[in-house]
DRENDO-1510 file (C-alpha; in Angstrom, 1 decimal, always signed):
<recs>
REC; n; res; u; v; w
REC; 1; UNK; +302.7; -27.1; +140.4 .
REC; 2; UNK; +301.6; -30.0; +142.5 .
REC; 3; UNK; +302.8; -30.9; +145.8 .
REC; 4; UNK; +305.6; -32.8; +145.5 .
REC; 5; UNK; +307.4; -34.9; +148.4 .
REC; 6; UNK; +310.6; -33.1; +150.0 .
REC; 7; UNK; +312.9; -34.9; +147.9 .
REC; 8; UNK; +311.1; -33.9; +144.9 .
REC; 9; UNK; +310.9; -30.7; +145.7 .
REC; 10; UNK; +314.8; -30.6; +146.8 .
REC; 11; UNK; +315.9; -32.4; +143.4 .
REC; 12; UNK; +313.7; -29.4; +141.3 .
REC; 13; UNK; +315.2; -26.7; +143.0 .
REC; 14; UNK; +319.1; -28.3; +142.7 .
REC; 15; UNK; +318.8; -29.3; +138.7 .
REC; 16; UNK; +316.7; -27.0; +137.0 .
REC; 17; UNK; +318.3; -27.6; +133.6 .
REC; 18; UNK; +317.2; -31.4; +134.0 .
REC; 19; UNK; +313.1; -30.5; +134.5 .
REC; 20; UNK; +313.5; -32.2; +138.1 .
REC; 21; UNK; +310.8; -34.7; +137.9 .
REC; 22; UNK; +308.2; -33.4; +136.0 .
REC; 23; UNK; +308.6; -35.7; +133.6 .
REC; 24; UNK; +307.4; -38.4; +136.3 .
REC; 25; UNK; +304.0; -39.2; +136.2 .
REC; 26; UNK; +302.2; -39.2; +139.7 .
REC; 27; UNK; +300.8; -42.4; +140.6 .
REC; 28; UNK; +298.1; -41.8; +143.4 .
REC; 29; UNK; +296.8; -45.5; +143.5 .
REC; 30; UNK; +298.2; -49.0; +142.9 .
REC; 31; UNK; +296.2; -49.8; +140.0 .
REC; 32; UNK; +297.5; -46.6; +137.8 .
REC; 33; UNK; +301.4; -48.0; +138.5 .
REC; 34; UNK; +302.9; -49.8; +135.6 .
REC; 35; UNK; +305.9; -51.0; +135.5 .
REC; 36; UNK; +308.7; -49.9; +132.9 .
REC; 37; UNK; +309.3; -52.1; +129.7 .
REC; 38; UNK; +312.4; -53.4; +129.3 .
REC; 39; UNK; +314.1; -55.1; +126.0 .
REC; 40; UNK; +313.1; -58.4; +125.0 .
REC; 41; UNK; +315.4; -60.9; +126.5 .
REC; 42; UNK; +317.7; -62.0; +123.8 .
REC; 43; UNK; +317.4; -65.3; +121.7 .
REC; 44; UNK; +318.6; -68.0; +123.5 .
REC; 45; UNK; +319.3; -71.6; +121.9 .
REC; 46; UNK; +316.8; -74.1; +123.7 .
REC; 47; UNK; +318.5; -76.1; +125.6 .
REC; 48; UNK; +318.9; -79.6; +124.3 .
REC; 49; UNK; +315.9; -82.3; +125.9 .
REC; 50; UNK; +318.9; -84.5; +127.3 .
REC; 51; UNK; +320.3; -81.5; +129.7 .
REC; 52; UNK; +320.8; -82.8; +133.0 .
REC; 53; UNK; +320.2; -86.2; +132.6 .
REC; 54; UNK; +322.3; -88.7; +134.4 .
REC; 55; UNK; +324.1; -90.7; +131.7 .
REC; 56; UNK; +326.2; -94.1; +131.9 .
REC; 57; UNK; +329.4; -94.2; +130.3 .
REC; 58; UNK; +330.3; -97.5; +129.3 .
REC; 59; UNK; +334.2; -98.4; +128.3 .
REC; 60; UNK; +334.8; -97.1; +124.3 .
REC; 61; UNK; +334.8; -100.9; +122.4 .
REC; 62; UNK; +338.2; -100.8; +120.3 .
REC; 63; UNK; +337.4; -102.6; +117.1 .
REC; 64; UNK; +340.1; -101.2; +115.6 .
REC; 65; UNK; +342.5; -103.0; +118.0 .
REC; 66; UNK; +345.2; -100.5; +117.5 .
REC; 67; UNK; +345.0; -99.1; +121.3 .
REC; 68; UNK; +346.6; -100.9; +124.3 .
REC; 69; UNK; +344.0; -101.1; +127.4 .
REC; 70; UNK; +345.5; -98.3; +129.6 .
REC; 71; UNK; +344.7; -95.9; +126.3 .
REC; 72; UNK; +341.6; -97.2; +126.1 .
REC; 73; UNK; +340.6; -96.8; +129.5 .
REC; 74; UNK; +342.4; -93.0; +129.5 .
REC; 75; UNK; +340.4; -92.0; +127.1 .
REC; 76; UNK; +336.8; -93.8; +128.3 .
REC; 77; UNK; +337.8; -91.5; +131.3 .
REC; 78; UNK; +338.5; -88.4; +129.1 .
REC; 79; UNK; +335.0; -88.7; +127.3 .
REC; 80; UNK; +333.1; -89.4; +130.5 .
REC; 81; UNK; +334.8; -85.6; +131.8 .
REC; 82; UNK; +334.3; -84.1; +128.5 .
REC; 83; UNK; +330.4; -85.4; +128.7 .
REC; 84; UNK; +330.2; -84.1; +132.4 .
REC; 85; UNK; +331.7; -80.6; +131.6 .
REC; 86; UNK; +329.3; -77.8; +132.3 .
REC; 87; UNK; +326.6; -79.4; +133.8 .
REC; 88; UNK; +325.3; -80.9; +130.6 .
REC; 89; UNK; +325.2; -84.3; +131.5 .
REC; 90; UNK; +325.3; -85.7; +135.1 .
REC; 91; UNK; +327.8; -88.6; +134.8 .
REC; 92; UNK; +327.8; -92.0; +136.5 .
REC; 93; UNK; +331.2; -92.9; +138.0 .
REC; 94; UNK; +332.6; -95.7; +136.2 .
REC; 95; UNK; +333.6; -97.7; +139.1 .
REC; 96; UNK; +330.2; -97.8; +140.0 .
REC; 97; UNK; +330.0; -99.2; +136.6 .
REC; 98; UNK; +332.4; -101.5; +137.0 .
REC; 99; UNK; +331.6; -102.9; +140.6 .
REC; 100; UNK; +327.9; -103.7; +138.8 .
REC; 101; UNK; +329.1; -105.4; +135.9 .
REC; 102; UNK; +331.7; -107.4; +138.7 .
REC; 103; UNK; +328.6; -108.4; +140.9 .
REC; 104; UNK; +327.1; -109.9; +137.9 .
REC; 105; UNK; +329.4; -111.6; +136.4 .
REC; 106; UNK; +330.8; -113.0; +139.6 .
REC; 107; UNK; +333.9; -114.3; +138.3 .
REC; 108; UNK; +335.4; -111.6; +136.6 .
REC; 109; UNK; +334.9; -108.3; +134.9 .
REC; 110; UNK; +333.9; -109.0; +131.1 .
REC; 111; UNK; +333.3; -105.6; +129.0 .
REC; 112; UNK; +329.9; -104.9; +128.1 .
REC; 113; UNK; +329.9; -104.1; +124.5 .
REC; 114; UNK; +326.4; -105.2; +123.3 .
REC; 115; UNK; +323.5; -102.6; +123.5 .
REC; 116; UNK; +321.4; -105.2; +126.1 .
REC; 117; UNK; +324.0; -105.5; +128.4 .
REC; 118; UNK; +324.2; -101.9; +128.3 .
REC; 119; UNK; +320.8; -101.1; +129.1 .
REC; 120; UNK; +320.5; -103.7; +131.7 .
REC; 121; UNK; +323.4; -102.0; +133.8 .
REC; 122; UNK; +322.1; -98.4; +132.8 .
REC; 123; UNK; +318.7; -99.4; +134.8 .
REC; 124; UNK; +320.3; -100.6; +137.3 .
REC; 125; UNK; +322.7; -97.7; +137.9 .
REC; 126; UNK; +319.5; -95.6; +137.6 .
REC; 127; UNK; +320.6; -93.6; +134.7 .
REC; 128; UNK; +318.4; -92.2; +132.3 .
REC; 129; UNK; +320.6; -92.6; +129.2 .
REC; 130; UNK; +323.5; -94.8; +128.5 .
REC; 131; UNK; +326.3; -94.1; +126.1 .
REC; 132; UNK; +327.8; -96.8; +124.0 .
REC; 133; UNK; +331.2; -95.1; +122.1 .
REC; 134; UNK; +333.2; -97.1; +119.4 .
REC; 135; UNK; +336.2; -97.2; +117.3 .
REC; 136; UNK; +336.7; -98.5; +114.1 .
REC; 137; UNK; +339.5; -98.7; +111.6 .
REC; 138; UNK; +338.8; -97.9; +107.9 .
REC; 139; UNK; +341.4; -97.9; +105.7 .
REC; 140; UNK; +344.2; -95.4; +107.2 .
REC; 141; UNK; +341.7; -93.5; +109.4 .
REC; 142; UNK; +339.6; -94.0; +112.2 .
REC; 143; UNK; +336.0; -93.1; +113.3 .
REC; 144; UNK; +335.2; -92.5; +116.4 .
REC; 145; UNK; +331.3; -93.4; +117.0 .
REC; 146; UNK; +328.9; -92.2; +120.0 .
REC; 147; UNK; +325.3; -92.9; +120.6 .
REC; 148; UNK; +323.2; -91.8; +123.7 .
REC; 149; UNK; +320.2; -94.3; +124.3 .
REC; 150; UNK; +317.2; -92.9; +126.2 .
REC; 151; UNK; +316.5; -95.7; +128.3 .
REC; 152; UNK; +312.7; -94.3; +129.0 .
REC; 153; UNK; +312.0; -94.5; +125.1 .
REC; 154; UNK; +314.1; -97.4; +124.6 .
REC; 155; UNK; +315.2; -95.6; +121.7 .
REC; 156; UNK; +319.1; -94.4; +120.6 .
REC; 157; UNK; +318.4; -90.2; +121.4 .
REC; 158; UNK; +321.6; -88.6; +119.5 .
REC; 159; UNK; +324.2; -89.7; +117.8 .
REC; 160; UNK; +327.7; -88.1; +116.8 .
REC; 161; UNK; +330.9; -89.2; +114.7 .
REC; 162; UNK; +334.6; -88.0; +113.8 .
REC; 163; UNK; +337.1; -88.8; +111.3 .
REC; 164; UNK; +340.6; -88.6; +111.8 .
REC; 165; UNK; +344.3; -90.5; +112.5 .
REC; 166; UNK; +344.3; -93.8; +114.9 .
REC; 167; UNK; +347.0; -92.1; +117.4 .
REC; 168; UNK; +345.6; -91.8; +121.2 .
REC; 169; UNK; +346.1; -88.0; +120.3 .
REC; 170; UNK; +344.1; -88.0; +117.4 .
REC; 171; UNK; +341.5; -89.9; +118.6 .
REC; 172; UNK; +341.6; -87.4; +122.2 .
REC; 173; UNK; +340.4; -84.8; +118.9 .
REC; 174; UNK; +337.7; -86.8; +117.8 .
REC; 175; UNK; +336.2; -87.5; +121.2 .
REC; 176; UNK; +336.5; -83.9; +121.9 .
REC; 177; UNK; +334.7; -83.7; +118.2 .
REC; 178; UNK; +332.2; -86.3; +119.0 .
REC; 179; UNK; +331.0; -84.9; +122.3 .
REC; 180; UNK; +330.6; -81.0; +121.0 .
REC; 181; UNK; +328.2; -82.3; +118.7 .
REC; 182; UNK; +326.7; -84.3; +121.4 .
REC; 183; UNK; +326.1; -81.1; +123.2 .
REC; 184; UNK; +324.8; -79.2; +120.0 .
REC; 185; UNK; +327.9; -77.3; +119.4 .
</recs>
């Protein structure tokens, strides 16, 4: 038997049944360690190329004109914390927003609707994506509409839709809807 350090030597004597630590090689130099193997680390979904971007919410554009303002503007701030939730997305503060769109219009605060006017404030804000969020009527349902716009490709990035009633609680389900498949889900 080879030398074997004190320890060794003590954990041979106290477990015999276990073969003590013969079954250890003995590494004399650095080059003749390797270390163990371990399992391949498990499948993982790639996370999606917008992750962590900072991301302008404008207000959602009622065209269905079924909501009052303060629902409107509830659930612009429900999206925005759905879109922030987990990290995902890194979400500008819609008074920021707001005070912009103020400063530039100097008389008074006007929505911006139109894809331009959108991308104009998004640079400003230093965002890297803007999203733009609509709903429409059609017949007895509504659809609730979201596109993210990469503002470095100048190009919409994602979009995602739901179907459902025109209540504010049917439409807080398609938002919900609308951003899971933002996110991939």
């Amino acid at each position: 038997m080879r030398s074997l350090p004190a320890l060794a030597l003590l954990l041979v004597l106290l477990c015999p049944a276990c073969g003590g630590l013969n079954h250890i090689p003995v590494v004399e130099t650095e080059g003749a360690w390797r270390p163990l193997t371990t399992a391949p680390p498990a499948a993982t979904t790639p996370a999606p190329a917008h992750q962590g971007a900072f991301v302008a919410v404008f207000d959602i554009e009622d065209r269905s004109r079924r909501l009052k303002p303060s629902e409107v503007d509830g659930l612009t701030e429900y999206l925005a914390g759905k879109l922030a939730e987990g990290g995902l997305f890194h979400v500008i503060p819609r008074q920021q927003i707001k005070q912009r769109l103020l400063e530039q219009k100097k008389r008074s605060y006007r929505q911006c609707y139109d894809q331009s006017c959108q991308i104009d404030i998004g640079r400003e804000m230093a965002a890297q994506k803007v999203l733009s969020t609509v709903i429409a009527s059609v017949g007895s349902s509504c659809l609730v509409t979201v596109a993210l716009f990469d503002l470095k490709k100048a190009a919409t990035e994602v979009t995602a839709s739901a179907r459902g009633g025109c209540s504010a609680d049917d439409l807080l389900n398609q938002i919900e809807q609308a951003v899971n498949k933002l996110r991939g889900g």
